[in-house]
C-alpha positions as CSV (number, residue, x, y, z in Angstrom):
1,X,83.1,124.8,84.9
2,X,83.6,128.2,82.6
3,X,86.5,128.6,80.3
4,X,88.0,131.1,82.4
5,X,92.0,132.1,81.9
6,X,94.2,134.3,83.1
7,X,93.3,137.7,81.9
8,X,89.8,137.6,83.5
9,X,91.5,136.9,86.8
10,X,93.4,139.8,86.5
11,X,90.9,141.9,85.3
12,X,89.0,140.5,88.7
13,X,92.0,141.1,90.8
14,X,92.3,144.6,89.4
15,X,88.0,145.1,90.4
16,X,88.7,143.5,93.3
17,X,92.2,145.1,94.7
18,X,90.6,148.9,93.7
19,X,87.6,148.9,95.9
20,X,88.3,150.7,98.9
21,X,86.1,148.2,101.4
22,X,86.5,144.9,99.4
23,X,85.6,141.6,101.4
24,X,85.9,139.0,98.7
25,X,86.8,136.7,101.1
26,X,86.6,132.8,98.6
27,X,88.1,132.5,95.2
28,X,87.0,128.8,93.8
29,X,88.0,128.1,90.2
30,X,87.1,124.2,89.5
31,X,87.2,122.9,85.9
32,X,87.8,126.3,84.5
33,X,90.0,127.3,81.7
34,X,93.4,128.2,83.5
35,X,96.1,126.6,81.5
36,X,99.5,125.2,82.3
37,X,102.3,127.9,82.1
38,X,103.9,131.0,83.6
39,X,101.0,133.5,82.0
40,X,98.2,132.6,84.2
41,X,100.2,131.3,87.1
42,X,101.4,135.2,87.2
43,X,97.8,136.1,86.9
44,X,96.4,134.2,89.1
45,X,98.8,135.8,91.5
46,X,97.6,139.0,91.3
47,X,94.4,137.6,92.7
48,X,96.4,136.1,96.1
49,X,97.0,139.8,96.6
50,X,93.5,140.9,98.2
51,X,94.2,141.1,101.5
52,X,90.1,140.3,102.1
53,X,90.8,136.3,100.7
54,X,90.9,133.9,103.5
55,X,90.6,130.9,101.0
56,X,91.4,129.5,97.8
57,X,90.1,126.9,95.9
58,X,92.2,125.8,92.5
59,X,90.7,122.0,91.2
60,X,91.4,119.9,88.0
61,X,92.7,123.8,86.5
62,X,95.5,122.0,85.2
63,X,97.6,124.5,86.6
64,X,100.8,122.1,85.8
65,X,104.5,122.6,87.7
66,X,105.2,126.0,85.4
67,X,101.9,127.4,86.4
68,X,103.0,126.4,90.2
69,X,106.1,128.3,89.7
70,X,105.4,131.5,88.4
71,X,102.7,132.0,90.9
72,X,105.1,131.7,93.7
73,X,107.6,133.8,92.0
74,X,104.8,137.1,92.3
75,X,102.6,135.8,95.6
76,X,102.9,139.1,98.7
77,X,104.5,137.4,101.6
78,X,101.6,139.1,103.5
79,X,98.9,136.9,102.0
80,X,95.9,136.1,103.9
81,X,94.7,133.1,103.1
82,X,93.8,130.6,105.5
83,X,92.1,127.4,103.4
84,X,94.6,127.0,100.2
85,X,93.4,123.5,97.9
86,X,95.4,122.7,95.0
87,X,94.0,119.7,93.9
88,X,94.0,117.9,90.7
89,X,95.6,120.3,89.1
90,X,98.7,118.5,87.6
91,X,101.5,118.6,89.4
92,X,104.0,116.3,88.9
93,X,107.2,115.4,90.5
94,X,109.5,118.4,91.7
95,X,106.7,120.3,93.0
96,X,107.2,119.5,97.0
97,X,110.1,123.0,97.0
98,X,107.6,125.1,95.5
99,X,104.9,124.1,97.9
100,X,106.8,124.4,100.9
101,X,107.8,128.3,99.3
102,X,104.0,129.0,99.1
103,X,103.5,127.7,102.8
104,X,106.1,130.1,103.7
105,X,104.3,133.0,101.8
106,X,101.1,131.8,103.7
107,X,101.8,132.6,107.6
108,X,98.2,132.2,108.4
109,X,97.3,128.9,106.5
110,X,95.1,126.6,109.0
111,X,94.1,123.5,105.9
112,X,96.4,122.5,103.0
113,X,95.1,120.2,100.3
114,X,97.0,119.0,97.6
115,X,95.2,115.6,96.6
116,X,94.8,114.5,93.1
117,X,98.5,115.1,91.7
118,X,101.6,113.2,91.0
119,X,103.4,114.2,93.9
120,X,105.8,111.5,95.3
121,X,107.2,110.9,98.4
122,X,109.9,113.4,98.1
123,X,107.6,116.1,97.3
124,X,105.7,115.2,100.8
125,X,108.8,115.4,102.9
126,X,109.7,119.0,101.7
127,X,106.1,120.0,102.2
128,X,105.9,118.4,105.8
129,X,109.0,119.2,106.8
130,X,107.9,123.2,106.1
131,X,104.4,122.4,107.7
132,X,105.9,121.1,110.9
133,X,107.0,124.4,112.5
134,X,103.1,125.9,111.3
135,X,101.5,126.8,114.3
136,X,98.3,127.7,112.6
137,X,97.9,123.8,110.6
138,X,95.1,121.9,111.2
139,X,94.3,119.8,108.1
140,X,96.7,118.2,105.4
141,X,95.3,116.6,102.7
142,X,97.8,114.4,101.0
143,X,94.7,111.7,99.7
144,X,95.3,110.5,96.1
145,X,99.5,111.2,95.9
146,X,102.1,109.1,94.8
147,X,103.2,108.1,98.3
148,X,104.5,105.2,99.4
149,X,105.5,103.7,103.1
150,X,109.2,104.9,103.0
151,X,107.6,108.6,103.8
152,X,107.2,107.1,107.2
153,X,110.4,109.0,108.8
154,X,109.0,112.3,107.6
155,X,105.9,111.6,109.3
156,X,107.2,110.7,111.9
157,X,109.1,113.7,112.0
158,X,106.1,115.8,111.2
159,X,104.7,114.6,114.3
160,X,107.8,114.7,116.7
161,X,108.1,118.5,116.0
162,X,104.7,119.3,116.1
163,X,105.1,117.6,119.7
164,X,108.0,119.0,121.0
165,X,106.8,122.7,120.1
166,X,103.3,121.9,121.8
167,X,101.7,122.8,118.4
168,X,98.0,121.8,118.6
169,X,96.8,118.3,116.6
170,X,96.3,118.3,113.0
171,X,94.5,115.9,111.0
172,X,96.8,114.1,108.3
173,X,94.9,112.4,105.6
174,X,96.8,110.0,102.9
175,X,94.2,107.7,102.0
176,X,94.1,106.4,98.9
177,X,98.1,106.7,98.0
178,X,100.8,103.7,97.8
179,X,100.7,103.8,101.8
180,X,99.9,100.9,103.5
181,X,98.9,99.6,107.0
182,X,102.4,99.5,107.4
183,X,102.8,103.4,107.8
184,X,100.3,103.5,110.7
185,X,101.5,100.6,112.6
186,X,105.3,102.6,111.8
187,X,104.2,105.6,113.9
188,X,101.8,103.1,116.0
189,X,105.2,101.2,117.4
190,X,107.2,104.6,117.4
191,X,106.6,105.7,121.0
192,X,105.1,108.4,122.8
193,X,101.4,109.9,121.4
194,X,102.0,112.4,118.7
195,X,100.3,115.8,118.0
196,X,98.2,114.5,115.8
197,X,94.2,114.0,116.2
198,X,93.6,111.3,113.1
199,X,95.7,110.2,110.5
200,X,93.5,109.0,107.9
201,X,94.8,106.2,105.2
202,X,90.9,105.4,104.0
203,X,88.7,103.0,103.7
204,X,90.8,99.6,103.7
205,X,94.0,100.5,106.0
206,X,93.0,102.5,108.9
207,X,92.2,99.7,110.8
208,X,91.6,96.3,109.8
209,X,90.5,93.2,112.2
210,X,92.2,90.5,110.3
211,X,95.6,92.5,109.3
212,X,96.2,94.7,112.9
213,X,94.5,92.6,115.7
214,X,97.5,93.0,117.6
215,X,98.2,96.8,117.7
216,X,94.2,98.2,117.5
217,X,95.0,99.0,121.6
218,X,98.2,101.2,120.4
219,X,95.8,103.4,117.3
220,X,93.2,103.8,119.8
221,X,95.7,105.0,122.9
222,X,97.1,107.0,120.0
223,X,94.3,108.8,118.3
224,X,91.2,110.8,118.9
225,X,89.4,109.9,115.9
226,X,89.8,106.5,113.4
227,X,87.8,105.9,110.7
228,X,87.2,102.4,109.7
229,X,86.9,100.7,107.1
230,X,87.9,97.1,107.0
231,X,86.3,95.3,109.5
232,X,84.1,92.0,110.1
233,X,82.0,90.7,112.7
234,X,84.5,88.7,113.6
235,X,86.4,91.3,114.3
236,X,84.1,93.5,116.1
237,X,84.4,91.9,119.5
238,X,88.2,92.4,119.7
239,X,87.6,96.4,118.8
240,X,85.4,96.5,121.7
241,X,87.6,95.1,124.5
242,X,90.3,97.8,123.1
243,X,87.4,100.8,123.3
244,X,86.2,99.9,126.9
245,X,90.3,100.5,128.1
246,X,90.1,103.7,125.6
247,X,90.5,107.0,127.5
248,X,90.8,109.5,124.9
249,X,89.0,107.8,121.4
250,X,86.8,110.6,120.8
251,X,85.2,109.6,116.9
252,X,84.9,106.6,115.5
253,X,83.3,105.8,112.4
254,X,82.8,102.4,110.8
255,X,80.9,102.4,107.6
256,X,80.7,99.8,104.5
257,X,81.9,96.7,106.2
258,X,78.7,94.7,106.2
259,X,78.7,94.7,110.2
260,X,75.7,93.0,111.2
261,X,73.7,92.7,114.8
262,X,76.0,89.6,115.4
263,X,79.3,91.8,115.1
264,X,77.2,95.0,117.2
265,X,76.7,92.8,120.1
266,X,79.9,91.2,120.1
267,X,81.1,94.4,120.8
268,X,78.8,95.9,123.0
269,X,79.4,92.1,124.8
270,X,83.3,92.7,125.1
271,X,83.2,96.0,126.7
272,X,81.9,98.9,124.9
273,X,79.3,100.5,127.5
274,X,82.8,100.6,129.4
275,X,84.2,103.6,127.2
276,X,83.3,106.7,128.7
277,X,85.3,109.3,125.8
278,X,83.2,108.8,122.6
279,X,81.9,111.6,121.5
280,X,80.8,110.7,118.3
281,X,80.0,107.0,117.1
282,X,79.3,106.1,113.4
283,X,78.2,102.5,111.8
284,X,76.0,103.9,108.7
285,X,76.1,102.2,105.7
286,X,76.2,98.8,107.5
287,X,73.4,95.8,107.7
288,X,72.6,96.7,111.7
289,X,69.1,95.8,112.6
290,X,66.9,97.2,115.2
291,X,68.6,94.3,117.8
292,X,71.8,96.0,117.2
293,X,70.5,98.9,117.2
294,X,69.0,98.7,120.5
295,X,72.6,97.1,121.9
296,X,74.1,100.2,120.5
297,X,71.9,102.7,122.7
298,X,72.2,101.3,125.0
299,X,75.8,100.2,125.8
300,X,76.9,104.3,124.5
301,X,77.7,106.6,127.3
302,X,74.5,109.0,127.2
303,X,76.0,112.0,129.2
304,X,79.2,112.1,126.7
305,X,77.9,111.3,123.3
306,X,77.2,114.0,120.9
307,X,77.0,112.7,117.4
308,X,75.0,109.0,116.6
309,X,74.6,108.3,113.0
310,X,72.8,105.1,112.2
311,X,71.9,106.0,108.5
312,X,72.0,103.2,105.8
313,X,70.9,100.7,107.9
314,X,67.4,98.6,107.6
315,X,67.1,99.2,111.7
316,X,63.0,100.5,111.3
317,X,62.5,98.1,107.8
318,X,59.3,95.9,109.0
319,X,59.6,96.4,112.4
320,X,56.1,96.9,114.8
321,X,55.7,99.5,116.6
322,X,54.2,97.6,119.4
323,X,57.8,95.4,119.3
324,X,60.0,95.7,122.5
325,X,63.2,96.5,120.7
326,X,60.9,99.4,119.0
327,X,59.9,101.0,122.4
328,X,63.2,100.3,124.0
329,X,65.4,102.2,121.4
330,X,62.8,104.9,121.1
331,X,62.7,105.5,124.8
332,X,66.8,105.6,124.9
333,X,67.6,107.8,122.5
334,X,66.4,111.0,124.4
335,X,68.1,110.0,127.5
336,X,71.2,111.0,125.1
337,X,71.7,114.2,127.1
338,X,74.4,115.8,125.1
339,X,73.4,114.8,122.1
340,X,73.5,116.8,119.2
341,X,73.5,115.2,116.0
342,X,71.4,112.1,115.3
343,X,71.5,110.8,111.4
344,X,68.6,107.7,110.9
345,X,68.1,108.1,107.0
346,X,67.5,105.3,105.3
347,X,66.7,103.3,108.1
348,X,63.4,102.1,107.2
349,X,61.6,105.1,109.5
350,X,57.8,105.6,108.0
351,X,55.3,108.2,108.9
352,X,54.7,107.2,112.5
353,X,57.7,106.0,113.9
354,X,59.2,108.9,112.1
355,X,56.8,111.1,113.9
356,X,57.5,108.5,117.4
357,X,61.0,110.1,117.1
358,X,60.3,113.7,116.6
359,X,57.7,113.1,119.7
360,X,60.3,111.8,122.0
361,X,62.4,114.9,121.6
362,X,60.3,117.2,121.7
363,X,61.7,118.4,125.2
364,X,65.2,117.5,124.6
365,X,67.9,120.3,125.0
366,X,70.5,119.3,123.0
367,X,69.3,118.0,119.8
368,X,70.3,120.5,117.0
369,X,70.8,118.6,114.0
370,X,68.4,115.3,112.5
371,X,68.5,113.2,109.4
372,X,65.3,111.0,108.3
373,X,66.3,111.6,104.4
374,X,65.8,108.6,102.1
375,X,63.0,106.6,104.2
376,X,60.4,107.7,102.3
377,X,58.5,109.8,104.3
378,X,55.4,111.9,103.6
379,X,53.4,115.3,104.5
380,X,53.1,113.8,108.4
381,X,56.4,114.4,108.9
382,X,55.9,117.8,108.3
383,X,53.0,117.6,110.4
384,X,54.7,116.2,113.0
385,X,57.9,118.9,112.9
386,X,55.7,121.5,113.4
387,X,54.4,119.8,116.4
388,X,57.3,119.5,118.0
389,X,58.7,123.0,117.0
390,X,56.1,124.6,119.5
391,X,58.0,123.0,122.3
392,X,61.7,122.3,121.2
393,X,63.3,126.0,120.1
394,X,66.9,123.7,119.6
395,X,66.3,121.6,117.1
396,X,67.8,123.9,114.0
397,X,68.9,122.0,111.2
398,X,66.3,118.8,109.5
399,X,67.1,117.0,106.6
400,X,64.0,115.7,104.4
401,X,65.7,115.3,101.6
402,X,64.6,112.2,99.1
403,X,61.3,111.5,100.7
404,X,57.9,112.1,99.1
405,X,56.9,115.5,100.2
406,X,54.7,117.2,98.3
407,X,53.6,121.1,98.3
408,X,51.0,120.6,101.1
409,X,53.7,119.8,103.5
410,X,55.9,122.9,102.7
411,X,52.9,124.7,103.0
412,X,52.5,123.2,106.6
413,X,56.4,123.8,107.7
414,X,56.0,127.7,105.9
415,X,52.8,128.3,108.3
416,X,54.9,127.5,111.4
417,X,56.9,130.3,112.8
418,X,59.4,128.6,114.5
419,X,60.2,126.1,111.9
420,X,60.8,129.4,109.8
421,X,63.4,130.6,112.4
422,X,65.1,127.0,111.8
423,X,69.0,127.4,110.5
424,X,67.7,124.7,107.9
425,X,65.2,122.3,106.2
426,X,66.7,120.5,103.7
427,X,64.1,119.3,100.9
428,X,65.9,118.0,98.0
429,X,65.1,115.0,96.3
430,X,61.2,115.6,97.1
431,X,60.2,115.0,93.5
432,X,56.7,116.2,94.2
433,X,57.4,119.6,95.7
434,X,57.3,122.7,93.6
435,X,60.3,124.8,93.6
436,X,58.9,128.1,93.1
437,X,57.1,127.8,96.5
438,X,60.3,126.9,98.1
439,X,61.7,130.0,100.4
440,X,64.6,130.0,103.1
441,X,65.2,128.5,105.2
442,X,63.7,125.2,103.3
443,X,65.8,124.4,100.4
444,X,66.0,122.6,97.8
445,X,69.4,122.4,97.5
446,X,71.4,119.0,98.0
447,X,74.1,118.8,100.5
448,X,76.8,116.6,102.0
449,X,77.0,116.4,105.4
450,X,79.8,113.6,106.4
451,X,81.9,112.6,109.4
452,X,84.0,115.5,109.0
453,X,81.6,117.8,108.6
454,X,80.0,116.2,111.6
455,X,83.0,116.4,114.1
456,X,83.3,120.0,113.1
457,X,79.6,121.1,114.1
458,X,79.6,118.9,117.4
459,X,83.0,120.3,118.6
């Protein structure tokens, strides 16, 4: 967000490249100053140098093709860097050679993202066809490209090598190009299972009940993760006869499809408690009720599950505490023995059954990370995490964040020792809370924390 150029990166890559114990390890220049052309591409350079970075960060620079160029032309073959984004930084058509040159000068490189430009499907197949023989790759970013479906022989081909070498999966994400459901079903009908954990096309293609019915059974035998986006009640009971035949689905996500209890128990009715692989299971941002929610915990494998995230959902809006479905779902979700992530924010949780589910894990040996942000909860849930930190010492990461706090409940959390020793209490969005009392590890810092993030911390 600075107007930095070229000559201060030098000057920084000078600093840096002196010092006889330097461990600048990030470099992240988003929205800065660095302007198309061979000057600061050349300077820039000089930064890839340090043989300390591990990851670069270049986004909407508007670094253009020349800028691309000249920093190839000067980057050490013995560069370091494991993380490289490019993103939004105007490149156009032509640029997939000079990637694939930069991949070359990067022998370590584990997560390529080049998302945002006008890169067409030309550009993708010289920058897969590089990446295939990368033993190191494990994320490719292609999301918001110029892409179309004819790229699907170079994914495929992508895939077949990383296969026949025994490379370990990647993750391939395009969503958001000119791809289609068509690509998927393409490598879906191809053959044999691929190298390849997810491949991502967004929001309305990964899978979608009313377009791909007929191969859902071939994605799922496929892939260990699918994110979905498209889907309908209706459709829900045909996704859960191909889950309960599932052996390897590990993640699957289904968020902003207006999934209600009806489409949660056809599911769970049509086989679901049959799957024994899931490891993480996601239907936030949905219109699930406590009914479904109950179904939910109770047709999910409880010694296999690791991640539940229920958030976005009016599952606790109105509903008794003296109800059945209340006490059943708060009495099942302990017996989640592996679990280790459990997101319920803005689930309609107040006070006390916020401070019901802190009680029921207060013994539980898995639970590391929770989520009761946006429910509007007060000081007794501060109250009630201190409580429960004098028994549970796994519990590390809570996130408060858009509640109604105030300074009386920091005050509580800062009194407790073991909430103290927490990795993290998020806070944000407490309007009410004074920042200047606010010390690590209680922050007031906003954070994302999505399904990849997620995946990441549970595996």
């Amino acid at each position: 967000g600075n107007k930095v150029g070229g000559e201060p990166l030098a000057a920084m890559a000078e600093h840096f490249g002196a010092a006889p114990h330097s461990r600048l390890c990030k470099l992240s220049l988003q929205s800065c100053g660095i302007c198309p052309g061979q000057q600061d591409g050349k300077m820039l350079a000089q930064c890839f140098r340090l043989s300390s970075l591990c990851e670069v960060e270049l986004h909407d620079c508007a670094l253009g093709s020349t800028g691309l160029f000249s920093l190839v032309q000067d980057m050490p073959l013995s560069a370091s860097i494991q993380f490289l984004t490019i993103s939004r930084c105007s490149l156009g058509p032509g640029c997939g050679q000079v990637l694939a040159r930069i991949v070359d000068a990067l022998p370590h490189l584990e997560f390529i993202d080049v998302s945002s430009n006008r890169l067409q499907d030309a550009d993708i197949s010289a920058l897969l066809a590089r990446l295939s023989s990368v033993q190191t790759i494990r994320r490719v970013y292609l999301n918001k490209t110029h892409i179309t479906d004819n790229i699907l022989p170079d994914v495929l081909q992508f895939l077949r090598a990383r296969t026949q070498f025994t490379l370990p999966p990647c993750i391939l994400n395009i969503s958001q190009t000119g791809a289609t459901l068509g690509l998927l079903n393409g490598v879906a009908r191809s053959g044999p299972s691929y190298s390849c954990d997810e491949i991502q096309l967004g929001d309305r293609y990964v899978l979608s009940g009313n377009v791909c019915c007929g191969r859902v059974d071939v994605l799922i035998s496929m892939y260990q993760g699918v994110l979905i986006g498209c889907l309908s009640d209706d459709s829900m009971a045909n996704l859960g006869m191909h889950l309960a035949s599932s052996r390897n689905m590990k993640h699957i996500v289904i968020e902003n499809c207006m999934i209600t209890d009806r489409g949660v128990l056809a599911m769970v009715d049509h086989g679901l408690s049959s799957n024994r692989s899931l490891r993480l299971f996601g239907i936030g941002f949905n219109q699930v009720g406590l009914d479904g929610a109950v179904a939910l915990s109770e047709a999910l494998a409880t010694d296999k599950l690791r991640s539940l995230s229920l958030d976005s959902n009016p599952i606790f809006l109105g509903a008794s505490r003296e109800s059945d479905g209340y006490r059943r779902i708060m009495a099942r979700l302990p017996h989640f023995r592996s679990l280790k992530c459990l997101t319920v924010g803005s689930t309609g949780l107040n006070d006390k059954s916020a401070a019901d589910l802190l009680e029921n894990f207060k013994r539980h040996r898995s639970l590391a990370f929770l989520d009761l942000s946006g429910n509007g909860l007060g000081d007794d849930v501060a109250y009630a995490l201190v409580k429960v930190k004098e028994t549970n010492d796994v519990l590390d990461i809570v996130d408060l964040e858009n509640n109604e706090l105030t300074d009386d409940g920091v005050r509580a959390l800062q009194r407790s020792q073991s909430v103290m020793e927490m990795e993290r209490v998020r806070l944000s969005g407490n309007e009410q809370i004074s920042s200047n009392i606010v010390c690590w590890p209680l922050t007031l810092t906003a954070e994302q924390f999505g399904a990849a993030s997620l995946i990441a911390y549970i595996e």
